[in-house]
N, C-alpha and C positions, 0 to 999 in steps of 0.2 A: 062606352057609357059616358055620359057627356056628365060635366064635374059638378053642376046642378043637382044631377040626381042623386049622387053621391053626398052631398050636403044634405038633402031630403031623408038621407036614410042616417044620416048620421044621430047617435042618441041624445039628447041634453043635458049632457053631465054641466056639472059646474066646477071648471076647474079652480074659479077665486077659492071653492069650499075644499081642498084637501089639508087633511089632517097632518100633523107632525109624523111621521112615521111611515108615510106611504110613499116614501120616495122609493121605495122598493115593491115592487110584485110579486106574491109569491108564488114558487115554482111547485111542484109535485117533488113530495121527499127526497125521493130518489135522488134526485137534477138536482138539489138543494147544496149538498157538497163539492159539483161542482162548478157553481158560482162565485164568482167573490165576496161577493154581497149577500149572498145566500138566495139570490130572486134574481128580477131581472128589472136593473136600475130606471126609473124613467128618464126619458130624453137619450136613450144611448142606442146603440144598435149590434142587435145579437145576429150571427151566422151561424145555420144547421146543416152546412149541407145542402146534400139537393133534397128537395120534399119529400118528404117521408113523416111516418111515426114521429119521429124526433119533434122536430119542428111544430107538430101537432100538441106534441105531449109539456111543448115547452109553455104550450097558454095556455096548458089545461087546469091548472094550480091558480092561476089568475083568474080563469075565466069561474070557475068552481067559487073563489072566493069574491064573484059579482063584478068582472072587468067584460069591459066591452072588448069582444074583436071583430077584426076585419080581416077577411082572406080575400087575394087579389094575384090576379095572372094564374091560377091553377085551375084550370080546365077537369085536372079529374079531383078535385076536391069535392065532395059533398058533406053535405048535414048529417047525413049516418055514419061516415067515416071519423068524424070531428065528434059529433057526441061518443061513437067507441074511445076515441082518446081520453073524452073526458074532458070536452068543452059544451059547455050552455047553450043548446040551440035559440033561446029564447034571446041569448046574449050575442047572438052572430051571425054577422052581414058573408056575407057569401060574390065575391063580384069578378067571375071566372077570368072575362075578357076585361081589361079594362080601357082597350083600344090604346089609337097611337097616341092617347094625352095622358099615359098612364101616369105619367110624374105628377101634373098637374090632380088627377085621382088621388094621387097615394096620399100628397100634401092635404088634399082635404079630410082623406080619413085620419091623418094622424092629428086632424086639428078636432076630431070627435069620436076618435075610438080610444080606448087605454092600450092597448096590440095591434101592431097592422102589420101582418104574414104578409110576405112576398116575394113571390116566384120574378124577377125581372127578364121581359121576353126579349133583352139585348143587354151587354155589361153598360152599364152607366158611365160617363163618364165624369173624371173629377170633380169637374163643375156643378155637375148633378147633383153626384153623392150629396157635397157637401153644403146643399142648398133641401136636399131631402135628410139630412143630418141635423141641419140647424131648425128645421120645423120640427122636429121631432122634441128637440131640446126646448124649443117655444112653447110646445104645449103639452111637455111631458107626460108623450105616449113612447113606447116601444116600439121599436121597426125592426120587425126579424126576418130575417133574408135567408130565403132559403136560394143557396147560391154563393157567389164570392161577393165582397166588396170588404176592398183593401181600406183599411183604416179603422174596422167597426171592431167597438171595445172589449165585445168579447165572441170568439171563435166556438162552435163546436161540433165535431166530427166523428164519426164511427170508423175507428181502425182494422177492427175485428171485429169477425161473428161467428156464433154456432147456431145455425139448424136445428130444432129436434123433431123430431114426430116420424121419421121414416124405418121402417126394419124390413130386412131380406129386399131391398130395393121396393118397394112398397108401402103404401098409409098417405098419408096426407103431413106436410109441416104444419106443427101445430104453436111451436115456438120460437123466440129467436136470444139469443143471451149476445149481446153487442157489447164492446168496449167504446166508449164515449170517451173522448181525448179533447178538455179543454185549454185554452190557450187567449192570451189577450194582452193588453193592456195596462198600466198601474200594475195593480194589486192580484190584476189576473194575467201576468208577465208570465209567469210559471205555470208552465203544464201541470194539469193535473189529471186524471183519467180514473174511469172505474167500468168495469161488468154491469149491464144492468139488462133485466129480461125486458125486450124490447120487440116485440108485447112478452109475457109471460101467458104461460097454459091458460087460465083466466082471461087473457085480454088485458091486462093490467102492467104498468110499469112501477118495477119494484128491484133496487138492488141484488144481484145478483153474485153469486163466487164466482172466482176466475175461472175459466173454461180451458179445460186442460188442453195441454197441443198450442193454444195461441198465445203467441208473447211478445213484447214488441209494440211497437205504433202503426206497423205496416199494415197496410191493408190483405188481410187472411181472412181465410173463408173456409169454414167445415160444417159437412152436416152430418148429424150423428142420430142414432135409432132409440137417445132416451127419450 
C-alpha cells in the first residue's frame, strides 16, 4: 500500500483539541488492572504477544469508547473477528499487507489513528523502533505490537491456559481462561498477572479465577471438560 493512500484513509481528529485527561485509553475492565496507568498511555508502546484475542481485546475499551484504529501486517485479521473482540468497525481501517514501506505506512497511521496494531513482517531494527517510537509520542497515538520489541513500556503476555468445552474426548472448545503476565517499565517494572477468560463461554473477556493445575509464569496448557 503506497503511504498516500494510507493518509487518504486516515480520520481527521484534531489533535490541538484533546482534553486534560485523555492522555490515557481506556482498556476493557478486565486488562484495567493490569496496566499502570489503568489504559494505555499515549505515545508509548504496548506488546501482546503474537496476534491473538489479546491484542484485539486490548483496543477494544478505546475503540468502544470512540478511538480510531488501525490493523497493519495481519493477513488473517478481519472486521468480524475485531468486532467479536469489541472493536468499532465503523472506527477501523484494516491494511493486511502494508508492503515493503510498512514503517513509512505505520508512521502515517499513527500520525491519524488513536491505536495502530501491528504485526511487524521482520524484527525492526533499533533505528527503526526508535524513529517509530518517537512518532508515536509526536502525535500521541498508541502502537501495539503484536510481537517483540525491546524497549516498549509495557509487555504483555499469556503464560497459561485452560481449554473448556471438551468431555469423553469430544464437543467442541468453547472457552479459554489465560493467565495474562504484565511487565514493563517505570511504574510497570513489577510483574503483575491475573486469570482472565480469554474469550469466556459468551465470547466476552471478563476476569476470571485461577485455574486449578496452573501456577507459575511458565508457559502451561490444559484442556478440561468444564
Amino acid at each position: 500500500m503506497e503511504v498516500a493512500q494510507v493518509i487518504s484513509l486516515s480520520p481527521a481528529r484534531h489533535r490541538d483539541d484533546v482534553l486534560p485527561g485523555e492522555g490515557v485509553l481506556p482498556v476493557l475492565p478486565a486488562l484495567a488492572g493490569l496496566l499502570p496507568a489503568g489504559g494505555l498511555v499515549r505515545g508509548s508502546v504496548v506488546t501482546a504477544g503474537s496476534f491473538g484475542l489479546l491484542s484485539l481485546a486490548l483496543a477494544a475499551g478505546a475503540s468502544a469508547d470512540g478511538a480510531w484504529c488501525a490493523v497493519t501486517g495481519v493477513p488473517a485479521a478481519g472486521v468480524r473477528a475485531a468486532a467479536d473482540a469489541g472493536l468499532d468497525p465503523a472506527r477501523l481501517v484494516l491494511i493486511p499487507d502494508p508492503g515493503r514501506a510498512w514503517p513509512q505506512v505505520v508512521a502515517s497511521l499513527l500520525d491519524g489513528f488513536d491505536i495502530v496494531l501491528l504485526c511487524p513482517p521482520e524484527p525492526p531494527p533499533a533505528q527503526l523502533r526508535r524513529k517509530l517510537e518517537a512518532a508515536a509520542r509526536r502525535y500521541g497515538s498508541v502502537l501495539l505490537v503484536a510481537g517483540d520489541w525491546p524497549g516498549a513500556q509495557t509487555r504483555l503476555q499469556v503464560t497459561g491456559e485452560e481449554w473448556t468445552g471438551l468431555g469423553a474426548g469430544h464437543g467442541r472448545l468453547r472457552a479459554r481462561k489465560a493467565r495474562v503476565v504484565a511487565s514493563g517499565r517505570g511504574a510497570g517494572e513489577r510483574p503483575r498477572g491475573c486469570w482472565l477468560w480469554l474469550p469466556g463461554p459468551d465470547g466476552s473477556v471478563t476476569v476470571a479465577a485461577s485455574a486449578a493445575g496452573l501456577d507459575g509464569l511458565g508457559p502451561q496448557r490444559l484442556i478440561s471438560s468444564g
